[in-house]
Backbone as numpy.savetxt, mean C-alpha at the origin, in Angstrom:
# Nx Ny Nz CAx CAy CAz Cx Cy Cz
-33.14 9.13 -22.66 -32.81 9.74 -21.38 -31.83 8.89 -20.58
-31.80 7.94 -20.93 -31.00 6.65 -20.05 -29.51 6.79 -20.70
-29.73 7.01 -21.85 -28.61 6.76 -22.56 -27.30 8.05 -22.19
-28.40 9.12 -22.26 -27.89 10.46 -21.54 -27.37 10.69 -20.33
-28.07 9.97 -19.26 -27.85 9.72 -18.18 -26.54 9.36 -17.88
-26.20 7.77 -18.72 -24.97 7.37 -17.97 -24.26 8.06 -18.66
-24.11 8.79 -19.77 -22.91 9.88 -20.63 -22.57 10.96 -19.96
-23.82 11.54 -19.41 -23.49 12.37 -18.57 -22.80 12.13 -16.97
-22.96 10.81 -16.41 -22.53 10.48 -15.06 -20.61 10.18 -15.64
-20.54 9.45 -16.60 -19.21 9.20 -17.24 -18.38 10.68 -17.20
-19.21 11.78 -17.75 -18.67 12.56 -17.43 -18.20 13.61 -16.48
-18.67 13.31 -15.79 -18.64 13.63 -14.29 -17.58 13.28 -13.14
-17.96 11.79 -13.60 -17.04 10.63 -13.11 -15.03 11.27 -13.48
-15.09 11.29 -15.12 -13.89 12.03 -15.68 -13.41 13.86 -14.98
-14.06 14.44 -15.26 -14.09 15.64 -14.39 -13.60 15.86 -12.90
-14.34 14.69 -12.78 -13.61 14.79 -10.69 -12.60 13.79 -11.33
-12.17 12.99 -12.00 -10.55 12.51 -12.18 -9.43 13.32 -11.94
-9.88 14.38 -13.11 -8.58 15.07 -13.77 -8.25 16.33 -12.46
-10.21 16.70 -11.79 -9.95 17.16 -10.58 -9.02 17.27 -9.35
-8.73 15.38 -8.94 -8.81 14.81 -8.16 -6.75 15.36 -8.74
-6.12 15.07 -10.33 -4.79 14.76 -10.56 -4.66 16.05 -10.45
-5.21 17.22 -11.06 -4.74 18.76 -10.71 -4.41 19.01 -9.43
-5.49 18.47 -8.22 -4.90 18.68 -6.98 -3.78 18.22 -6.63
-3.34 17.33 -6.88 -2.44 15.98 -6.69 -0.78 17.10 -7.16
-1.23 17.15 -8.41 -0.13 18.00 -8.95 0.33 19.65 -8.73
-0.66 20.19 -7.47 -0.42 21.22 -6.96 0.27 21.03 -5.61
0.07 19.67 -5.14 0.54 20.22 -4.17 2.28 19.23 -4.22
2.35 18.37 -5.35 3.38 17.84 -5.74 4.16 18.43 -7.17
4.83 19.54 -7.33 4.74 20.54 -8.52 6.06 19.59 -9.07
6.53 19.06 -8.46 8.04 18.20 -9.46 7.71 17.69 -10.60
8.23 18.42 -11.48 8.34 17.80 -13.10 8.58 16.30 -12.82
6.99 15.31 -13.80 7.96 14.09 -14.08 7.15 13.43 -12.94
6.82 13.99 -11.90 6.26 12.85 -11.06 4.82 12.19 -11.91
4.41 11.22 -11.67 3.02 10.85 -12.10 2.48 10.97 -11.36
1.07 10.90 -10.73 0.15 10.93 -10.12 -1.25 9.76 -10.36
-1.40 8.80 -9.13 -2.37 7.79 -9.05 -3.47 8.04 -8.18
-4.61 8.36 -8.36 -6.32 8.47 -8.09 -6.23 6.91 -7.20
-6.80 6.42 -5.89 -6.14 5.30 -5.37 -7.71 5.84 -4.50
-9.19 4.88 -4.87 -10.08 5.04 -4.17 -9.88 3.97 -3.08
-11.18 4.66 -2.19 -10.71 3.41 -0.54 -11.68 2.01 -1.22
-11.32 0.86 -0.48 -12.23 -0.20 -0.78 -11.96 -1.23 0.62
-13.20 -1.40 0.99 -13.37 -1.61 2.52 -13.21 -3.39 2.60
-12.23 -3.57 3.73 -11.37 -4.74 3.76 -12.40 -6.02 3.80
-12.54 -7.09 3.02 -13.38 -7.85 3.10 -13.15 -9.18 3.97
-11.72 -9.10 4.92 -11.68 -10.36 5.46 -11.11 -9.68 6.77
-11.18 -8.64 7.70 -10.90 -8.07 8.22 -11.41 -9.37 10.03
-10.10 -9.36 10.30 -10.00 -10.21 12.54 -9.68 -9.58 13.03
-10.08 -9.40 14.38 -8.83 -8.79 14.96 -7.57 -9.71 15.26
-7.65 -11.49 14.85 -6.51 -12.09 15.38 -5.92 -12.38 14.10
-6.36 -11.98 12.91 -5.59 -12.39 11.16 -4.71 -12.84 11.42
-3.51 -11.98 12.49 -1.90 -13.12 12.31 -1.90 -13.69 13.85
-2.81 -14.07 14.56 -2.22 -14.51 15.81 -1.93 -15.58 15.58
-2.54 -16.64 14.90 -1.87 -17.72 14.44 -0.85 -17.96 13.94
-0.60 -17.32 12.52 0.63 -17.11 12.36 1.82 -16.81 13.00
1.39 -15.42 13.82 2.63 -15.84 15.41 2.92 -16.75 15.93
2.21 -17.05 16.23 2.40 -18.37 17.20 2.99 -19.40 16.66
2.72 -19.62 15.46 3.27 -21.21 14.73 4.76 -20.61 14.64
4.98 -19.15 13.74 6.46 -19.13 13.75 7.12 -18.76 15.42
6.68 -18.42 16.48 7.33 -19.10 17.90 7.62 -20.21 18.03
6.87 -21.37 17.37 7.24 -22.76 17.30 8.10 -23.26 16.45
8.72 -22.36 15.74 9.04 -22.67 14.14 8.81 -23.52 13.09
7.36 -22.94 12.91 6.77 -23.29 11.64 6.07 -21.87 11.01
6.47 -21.73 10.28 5.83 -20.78 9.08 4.71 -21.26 7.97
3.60 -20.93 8.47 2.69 -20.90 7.65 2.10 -19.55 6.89
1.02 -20.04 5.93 0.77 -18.32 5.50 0.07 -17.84 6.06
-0.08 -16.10 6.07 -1.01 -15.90 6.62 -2.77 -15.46 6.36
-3.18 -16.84 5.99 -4.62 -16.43 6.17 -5.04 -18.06 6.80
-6.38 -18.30 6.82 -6.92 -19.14 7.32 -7.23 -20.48 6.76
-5.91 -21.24 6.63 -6.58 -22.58 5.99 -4.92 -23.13 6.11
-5.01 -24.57 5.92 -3.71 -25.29 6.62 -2.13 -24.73 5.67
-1.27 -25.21 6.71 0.26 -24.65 5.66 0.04 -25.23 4.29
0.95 -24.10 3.79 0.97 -25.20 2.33 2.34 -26.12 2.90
2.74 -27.15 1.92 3.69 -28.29 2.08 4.80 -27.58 0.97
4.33 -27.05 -0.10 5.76 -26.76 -0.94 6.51 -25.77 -0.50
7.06 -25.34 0.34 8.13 -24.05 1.18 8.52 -22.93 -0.04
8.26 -23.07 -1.86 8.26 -22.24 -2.46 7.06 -21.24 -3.01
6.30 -22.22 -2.49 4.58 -21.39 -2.54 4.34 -20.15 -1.29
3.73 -19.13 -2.04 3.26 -18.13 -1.00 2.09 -17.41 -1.48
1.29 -17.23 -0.67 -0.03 -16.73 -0.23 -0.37 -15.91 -1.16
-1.79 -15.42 -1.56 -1.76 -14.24 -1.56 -1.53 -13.14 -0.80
-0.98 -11.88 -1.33 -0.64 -10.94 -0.83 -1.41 -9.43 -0.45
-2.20 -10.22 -1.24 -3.41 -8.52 -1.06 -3.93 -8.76 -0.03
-3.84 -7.47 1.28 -4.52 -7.73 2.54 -6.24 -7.15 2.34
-6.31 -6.91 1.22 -8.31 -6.93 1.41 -9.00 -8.17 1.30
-8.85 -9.25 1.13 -9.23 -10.29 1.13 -8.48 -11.70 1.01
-9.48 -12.83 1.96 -9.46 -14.01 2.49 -9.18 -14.90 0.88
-8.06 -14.61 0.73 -7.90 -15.18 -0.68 -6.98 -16.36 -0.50
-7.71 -17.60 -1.03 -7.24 -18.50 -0.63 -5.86 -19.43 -1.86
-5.91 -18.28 -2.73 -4.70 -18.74 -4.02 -3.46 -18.58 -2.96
-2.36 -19.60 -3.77 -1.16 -19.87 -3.66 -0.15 -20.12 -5.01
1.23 -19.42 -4.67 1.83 -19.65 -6.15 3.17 -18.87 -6.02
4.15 -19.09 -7.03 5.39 -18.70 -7.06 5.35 -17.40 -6.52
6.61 -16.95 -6.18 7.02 -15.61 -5.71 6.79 -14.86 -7.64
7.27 -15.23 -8.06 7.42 -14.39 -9.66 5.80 -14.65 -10.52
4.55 -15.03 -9.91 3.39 -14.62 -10.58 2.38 -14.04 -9.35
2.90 -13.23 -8.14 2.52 -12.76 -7.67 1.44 -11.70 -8.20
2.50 -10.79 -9.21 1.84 -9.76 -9.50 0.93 -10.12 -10.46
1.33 -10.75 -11.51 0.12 -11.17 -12.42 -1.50 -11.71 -11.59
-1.09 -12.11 -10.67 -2.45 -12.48 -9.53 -3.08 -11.09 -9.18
-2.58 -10.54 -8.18 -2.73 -8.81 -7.87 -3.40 -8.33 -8.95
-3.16 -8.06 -9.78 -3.54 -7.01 -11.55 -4.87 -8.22 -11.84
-4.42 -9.25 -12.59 -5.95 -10.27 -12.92 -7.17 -10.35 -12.13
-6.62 -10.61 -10.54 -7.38 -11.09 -9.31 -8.31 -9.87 -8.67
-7.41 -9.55 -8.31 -7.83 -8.10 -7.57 -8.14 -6.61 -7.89
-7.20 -7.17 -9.34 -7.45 -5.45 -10.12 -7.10 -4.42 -9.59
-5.57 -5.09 -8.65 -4.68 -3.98 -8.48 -3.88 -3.22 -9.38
-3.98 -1.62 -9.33 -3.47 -0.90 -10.64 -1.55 -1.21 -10.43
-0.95 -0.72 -11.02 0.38 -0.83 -11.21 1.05 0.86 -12.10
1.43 1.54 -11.14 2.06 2.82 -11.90 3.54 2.69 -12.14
4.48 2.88 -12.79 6.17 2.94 -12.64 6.94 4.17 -12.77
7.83 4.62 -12.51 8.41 5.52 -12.10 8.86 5.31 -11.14
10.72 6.14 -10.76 11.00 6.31 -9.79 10.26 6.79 -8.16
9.98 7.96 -8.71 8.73 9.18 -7.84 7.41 9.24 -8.38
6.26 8.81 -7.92 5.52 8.67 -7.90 4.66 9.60 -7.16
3.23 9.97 -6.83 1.88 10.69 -6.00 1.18 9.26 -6.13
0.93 9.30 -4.80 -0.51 8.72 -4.35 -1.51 9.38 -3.94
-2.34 9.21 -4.34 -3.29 10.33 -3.74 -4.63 9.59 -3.49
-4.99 9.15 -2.42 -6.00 8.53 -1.25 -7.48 9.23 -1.34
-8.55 8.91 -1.27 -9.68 9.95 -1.34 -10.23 8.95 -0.84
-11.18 10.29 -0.16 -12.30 9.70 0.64 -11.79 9.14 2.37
-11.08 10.15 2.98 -10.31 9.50 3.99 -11.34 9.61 5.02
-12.65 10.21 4.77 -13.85 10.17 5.73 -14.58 9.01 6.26
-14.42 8.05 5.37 -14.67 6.86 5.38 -13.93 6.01 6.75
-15.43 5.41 7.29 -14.84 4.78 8.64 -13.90 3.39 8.34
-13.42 3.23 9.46 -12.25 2.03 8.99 -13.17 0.76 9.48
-12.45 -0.44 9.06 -11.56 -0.50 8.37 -11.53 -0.25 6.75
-10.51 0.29 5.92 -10.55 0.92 4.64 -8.95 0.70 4.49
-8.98 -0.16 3.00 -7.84 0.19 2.43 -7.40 0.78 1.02
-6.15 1.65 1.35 -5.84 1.68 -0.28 -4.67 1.28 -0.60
-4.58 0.38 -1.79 -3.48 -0.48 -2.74 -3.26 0.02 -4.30
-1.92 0.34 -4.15 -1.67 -0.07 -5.49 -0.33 -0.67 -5.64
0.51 -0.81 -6.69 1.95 -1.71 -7.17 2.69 -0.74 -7.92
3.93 -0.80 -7.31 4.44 0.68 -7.54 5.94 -0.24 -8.38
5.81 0.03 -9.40 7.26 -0.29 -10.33 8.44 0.62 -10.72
9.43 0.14 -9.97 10.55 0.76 -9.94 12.01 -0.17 -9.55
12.82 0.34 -10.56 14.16 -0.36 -10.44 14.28 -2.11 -10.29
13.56 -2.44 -11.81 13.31 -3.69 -12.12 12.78 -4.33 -10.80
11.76 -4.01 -9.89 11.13 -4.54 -8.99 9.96 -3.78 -8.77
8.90 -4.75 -8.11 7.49 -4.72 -7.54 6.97 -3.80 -6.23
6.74 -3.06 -5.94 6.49 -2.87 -4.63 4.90 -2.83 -4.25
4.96 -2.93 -3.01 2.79 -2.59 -2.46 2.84 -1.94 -1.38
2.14 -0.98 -1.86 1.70 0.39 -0.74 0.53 0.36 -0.37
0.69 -0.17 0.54 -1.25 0.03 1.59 -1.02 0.46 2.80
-1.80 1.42 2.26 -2.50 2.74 3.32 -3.57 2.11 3.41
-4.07 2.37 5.04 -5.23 1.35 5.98 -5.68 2.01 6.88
-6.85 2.41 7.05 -7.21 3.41 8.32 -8.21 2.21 8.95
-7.38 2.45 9.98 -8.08 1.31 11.25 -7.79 1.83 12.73
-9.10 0.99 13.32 -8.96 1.60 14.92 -8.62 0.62 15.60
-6.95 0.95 15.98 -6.01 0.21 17.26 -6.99 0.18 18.64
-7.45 0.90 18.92 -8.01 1.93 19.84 -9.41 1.85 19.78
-10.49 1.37 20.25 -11.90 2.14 19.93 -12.11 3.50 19.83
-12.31 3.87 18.78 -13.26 4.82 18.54 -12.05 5.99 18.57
-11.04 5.70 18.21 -9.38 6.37 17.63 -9.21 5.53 16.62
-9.57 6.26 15.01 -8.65 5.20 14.50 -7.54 5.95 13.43
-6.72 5.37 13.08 -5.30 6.11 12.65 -5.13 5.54 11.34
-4.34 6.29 10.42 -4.15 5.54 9.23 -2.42 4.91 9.25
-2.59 3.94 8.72 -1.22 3.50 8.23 -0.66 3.39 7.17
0.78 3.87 6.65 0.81 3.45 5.15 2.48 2.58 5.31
2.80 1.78 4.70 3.79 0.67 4.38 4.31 0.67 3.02
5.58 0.17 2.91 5.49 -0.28 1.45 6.24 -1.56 1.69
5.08 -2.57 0.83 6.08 -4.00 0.94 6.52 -4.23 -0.20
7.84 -4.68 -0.91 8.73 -5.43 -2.01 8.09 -6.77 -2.00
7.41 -7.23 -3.48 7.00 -8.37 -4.11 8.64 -9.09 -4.78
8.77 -9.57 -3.62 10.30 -10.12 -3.29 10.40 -10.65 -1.88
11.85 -11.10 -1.75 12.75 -11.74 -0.62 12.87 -10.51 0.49
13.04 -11.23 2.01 13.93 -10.28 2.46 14.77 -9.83 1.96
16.03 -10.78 1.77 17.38 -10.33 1.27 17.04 -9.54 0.43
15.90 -9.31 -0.80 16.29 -8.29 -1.68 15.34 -7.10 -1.27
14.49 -7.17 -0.34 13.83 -5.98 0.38 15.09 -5.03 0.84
16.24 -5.76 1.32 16.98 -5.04 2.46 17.98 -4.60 1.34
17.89 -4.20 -0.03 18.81 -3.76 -1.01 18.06 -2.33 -1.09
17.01 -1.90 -0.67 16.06 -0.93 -1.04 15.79 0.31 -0.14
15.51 0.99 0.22 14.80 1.94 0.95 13.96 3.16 -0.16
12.28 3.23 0.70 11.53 4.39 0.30 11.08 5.03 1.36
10.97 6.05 0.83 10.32 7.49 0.99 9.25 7.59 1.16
7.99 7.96 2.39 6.77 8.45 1.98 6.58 10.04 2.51
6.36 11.17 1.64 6.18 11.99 1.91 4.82 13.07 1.76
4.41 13.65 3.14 3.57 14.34 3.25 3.67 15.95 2.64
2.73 17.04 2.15 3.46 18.13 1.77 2.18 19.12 1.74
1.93 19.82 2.63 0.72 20.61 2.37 0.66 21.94 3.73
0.73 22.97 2.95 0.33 23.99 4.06 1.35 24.55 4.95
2.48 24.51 3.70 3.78 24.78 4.34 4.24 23.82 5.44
3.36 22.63 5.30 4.34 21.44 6.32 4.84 20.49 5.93
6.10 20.02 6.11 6.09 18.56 5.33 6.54 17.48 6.36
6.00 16.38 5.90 5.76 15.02 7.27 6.79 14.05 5.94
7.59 13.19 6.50 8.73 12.17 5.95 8.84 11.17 6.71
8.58 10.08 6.44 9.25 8.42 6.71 10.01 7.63 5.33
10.84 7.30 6.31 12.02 7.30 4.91 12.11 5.09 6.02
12.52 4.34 5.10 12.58 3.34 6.05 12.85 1.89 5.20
13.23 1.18 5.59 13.67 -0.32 4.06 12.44 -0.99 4.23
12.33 -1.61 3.35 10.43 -1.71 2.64 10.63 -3.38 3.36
9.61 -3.78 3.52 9.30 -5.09 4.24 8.97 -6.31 2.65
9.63 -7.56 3.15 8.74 -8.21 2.12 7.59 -8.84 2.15
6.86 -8.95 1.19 5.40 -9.65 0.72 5.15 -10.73 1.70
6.55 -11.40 1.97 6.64 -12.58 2.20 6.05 -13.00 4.09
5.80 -11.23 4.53 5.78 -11.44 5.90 4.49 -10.58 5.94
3.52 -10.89 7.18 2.19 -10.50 7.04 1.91 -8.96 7.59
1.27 -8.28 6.31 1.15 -6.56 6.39 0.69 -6.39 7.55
0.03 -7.57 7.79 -1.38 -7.20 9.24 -0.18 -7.08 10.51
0.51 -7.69 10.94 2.34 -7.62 11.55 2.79 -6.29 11.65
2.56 -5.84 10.31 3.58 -4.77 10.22 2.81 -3.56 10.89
1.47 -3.79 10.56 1.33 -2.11 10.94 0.76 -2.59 12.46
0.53 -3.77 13.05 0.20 -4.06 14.38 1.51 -3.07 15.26
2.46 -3.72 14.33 4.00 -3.42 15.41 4.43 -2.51 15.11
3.84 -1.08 14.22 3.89 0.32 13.84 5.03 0.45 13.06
5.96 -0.73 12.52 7.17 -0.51 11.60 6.57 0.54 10.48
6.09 1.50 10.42 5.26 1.91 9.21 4.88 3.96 9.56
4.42 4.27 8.64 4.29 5.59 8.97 2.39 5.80 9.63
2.68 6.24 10.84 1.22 6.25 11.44 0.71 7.45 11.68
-0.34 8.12 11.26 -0.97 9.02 11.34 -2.30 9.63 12.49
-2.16 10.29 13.52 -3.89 10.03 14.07 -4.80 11.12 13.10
-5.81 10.73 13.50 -6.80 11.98 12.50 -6.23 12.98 12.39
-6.07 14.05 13.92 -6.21 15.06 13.39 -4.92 15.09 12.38
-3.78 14.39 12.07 -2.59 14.77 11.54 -2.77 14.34 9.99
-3.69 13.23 9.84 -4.22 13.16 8.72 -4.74 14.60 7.93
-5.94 15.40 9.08 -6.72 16.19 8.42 -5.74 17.34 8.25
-4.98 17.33 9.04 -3.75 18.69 8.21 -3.16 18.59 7.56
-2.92 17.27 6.72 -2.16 17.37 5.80 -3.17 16.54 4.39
-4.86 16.75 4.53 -5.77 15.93 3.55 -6.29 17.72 2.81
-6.74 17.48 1.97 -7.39 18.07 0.73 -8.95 17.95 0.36
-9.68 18.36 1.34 -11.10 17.93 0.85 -11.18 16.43 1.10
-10.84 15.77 2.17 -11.00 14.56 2.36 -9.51 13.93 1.46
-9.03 14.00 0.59 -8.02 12.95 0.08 -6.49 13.54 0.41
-6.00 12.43 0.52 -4.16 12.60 0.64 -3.28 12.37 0.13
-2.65 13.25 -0.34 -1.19 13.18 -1.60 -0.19 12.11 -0.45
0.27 11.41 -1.07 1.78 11.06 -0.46 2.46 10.78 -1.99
3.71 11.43 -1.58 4.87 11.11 -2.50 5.56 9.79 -1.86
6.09 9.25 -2.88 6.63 7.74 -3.13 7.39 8.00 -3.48
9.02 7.63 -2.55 10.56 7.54 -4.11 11.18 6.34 -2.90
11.46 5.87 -4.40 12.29 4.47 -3.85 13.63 4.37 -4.79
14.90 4.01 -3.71 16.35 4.47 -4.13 16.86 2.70 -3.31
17.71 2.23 -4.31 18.66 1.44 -3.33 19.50 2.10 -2.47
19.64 1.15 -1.67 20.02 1.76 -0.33 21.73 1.68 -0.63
22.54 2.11 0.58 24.04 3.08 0.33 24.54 1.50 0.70
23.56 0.45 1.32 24.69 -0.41 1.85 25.10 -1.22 0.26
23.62 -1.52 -0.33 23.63 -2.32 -1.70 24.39 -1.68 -2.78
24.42 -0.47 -2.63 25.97 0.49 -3.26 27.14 -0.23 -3.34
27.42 0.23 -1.93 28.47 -0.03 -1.58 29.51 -1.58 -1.85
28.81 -2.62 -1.72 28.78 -3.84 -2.18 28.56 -4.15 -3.84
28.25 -3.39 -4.22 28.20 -3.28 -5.78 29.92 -2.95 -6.31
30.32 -1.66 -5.97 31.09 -1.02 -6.05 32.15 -1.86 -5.58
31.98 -2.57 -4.68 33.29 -3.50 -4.06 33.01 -4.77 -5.26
């Protein structure tokens, strides 16, 4: 009976998968896109001051990383990057991701155009969802974060940061797009790097912000498609071409 049990929960488990990608792919019908299942997992190192420190030191000009424990001394070392947890590793810009995937067991999809698709947006905040989006021989990280700015308002945010430099963030621009019910919602915007703290970004709303109800008009039984396309941008063209 035990044995049955978990065969049968496995299958279940599979069922609401393929569930979860049929929806995904109805309401994203473009040949060719993939589609990523992206459950919530609730932030385990969550302040409300995560970067006030960090502010403050770079007002002074010093850059440290941002989590809680002294600068590093080598200026080529950087933090971890996953904002669900107080992770205290440090290491090259180029084994970032191998950390992410080993560490954290962040997934990694590639393709130009991509579906994300979020579930479970019922879930009180704070809640995030991550994954590593590969495209055009580079890294990117999309976290969507529903948190309350506000008591008892809380809004979702989604970002995409380049596992990279500024300088090569600012070669890039993506797309996040909403699409349901004959409406469609677009933030189009140049992706931030790794290198600067997510908790920053969506403090200072550089990012696409949602309140509930705008969430729930454009969610599916609790989960949310967003389309992903990431294009170099016309300036990094242009400079190519010259």
């Amino acid at each position: 009976m035990l044995f049955f049990t978990q065969c049968f929960g496995a299958v279940l488990d599979l069922i609401h998968l393929r569930f979860q990608h049929y929806k995904a792919k109805r309401v994203f019908s473009a040949a060719g896109q993939l589609v990523c299942v992206v459950n919530p997992t609730h932030s385990l190192k969550y302040a409300p001051t995560l970067c006030a420190a960090a502010q403050t030191s770079v007002e002074q000009g010093i850059h440290p990383p941002c989590h809680h424990h002294e600068a590093v001394h080598d200026p080529q070392l950087v933090p971890c990057t996953c904002p669900l947890f107080s992770c205290p590793w440090e290491g090259h810009l180029e084994v970032v991701v191998p950390h992410l995937r080993q560490t954290h067991r962040i997934n990694i999809l590639q393709g130009a155009e991509i579906v994300f698709l979020a579930t479970d947006m019922h879930l009180p905040a704070p809640t995030d969802w991550i994954i590593m989006h590969s495209c055009l021989g580079h890294q990117f990280l999309l976290v969507l974060r529903k948190q309350e700015k506000y008591e008892g308002h809380p809004q979702f945010f989604a970002t995409m940061m380049l596992i990279g430099t500024p300088t090569q963030a600012d070669n890039f621009t993506y797309r996040l797009e909403l699409n349901r019910n004959q409406r469609r919602l677009k933030w189009e915007a140049t992706p931030r790097s790794v290198l600067e703290c997510v908790d920053s970004v969506i403090s200072d709303g550089d990012c696409l912000v949602l309140n509930t109800s705008l969430a729930q008009l454009f969610s599916d039984n609790g989960s949310l498609a967003i389309g992903i396309a990431i294009t170099t941008s016309k300036v990094h063209n242009t400079e190519a071409e010259m």
